[in-house]
C-alpha angles and dihedrals in degrees: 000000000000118000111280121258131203118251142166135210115292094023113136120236119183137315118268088250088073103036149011118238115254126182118311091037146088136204122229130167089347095310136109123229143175124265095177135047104243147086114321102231122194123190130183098221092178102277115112099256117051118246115237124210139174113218132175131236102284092216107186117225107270108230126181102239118192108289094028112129104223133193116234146177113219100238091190139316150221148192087279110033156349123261110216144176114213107221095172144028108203104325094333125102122220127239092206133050120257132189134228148186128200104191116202106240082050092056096078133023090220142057088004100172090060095057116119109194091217092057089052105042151011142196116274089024110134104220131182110222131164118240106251090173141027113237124217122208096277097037129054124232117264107241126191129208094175103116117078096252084055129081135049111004097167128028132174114212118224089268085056094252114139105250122237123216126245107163139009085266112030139055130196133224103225092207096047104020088225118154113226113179124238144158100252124210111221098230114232104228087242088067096059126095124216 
């Protein structure tokens, strides 16, 4: 197998006397070419002429697994959790939608009784949190924001100004100058960006 290269629909790969079609491509007037945009592959199968396919980026489904730290919207909240939708695992960001909660005993590793969700969260706030527990299509996944690099890492105000932390557990509109609290994540230095 030779190293892969790029190609696009139409492109033309090689002549029949060089090589047999495989799958992703078409024959015309004793030539190969591409029906998909993708890598020409070409494979020596044991005939005498090697066989030639396009095939596209096989991209696995991205899934959050337990320990992985996720990226999320809060979608609401209430006395007793945070509703979330988990846009990215790690640096990469998700195809599908995902659901999350973020319980309230489960948003600081200390002094968890005296937790109130909307202290802690709002609607529309971008959090990172770790995956304690794998959802199911019924069920979300159980999200934690309860180490100090995990929690609120971008907040609007309700004048629509992006907040600015002060303190672990406040952030600051920079129009009004009006605290709003908020468990704030301390940003590790890799996940900002020059």
């Amino acid at each position: 197998m030779s190293p892969m290269k790029l190609c696009v629909p139409g492109d033309r790969l090689c002549s029949t006397d060089d090589c047999m079609p495989g799958t992703g491509v078409y024959l015309r007037h004793g030539y190969i070419y591409s029906s998909l945009a993708g890598y020409v592959l070409r494979k020596n199968e044991g005939e005498e002429l090697p066989v030639i396919s396009v095939v596209r980026e096989t991209e696995a489904q991205l899934l959050p697994d337990v320990g992985a730290i996720v990226t999320c919207k809060v979608t609401s909240i209430n006395p007793r959790f945070a509703k979330v939708h988990i846009l990215y695992v790690g640096s990469t960001p998700l195809k599908d939608r995902f659901r999350g909660t973020i319980r309230k005993e489960d948003v600081r590793a200390t002094e968890k009784d005296r937790v109130e969700t909307y202290k802690s969260f709002r609607p529309g706030d971008i959090v990172l949190a770790k995956v304690i527990s794998l959802g199911d299509v019924q069920s979300n996944y159980l999200l934690t924001t309860a180490e100090n690099e995990l929690g609120v890492v971008v907040a609007h105000s309700e004048a629509g100004a992006q907040m600015v932390p002060i303190s672990w557990c406040e952030m600051q509109c920079p129009r009004t100058h009006a605290k709003e609290f908020r468990k704030v994540a301390r940003v590790q230095p890799e996940y900002l960006q020059a």
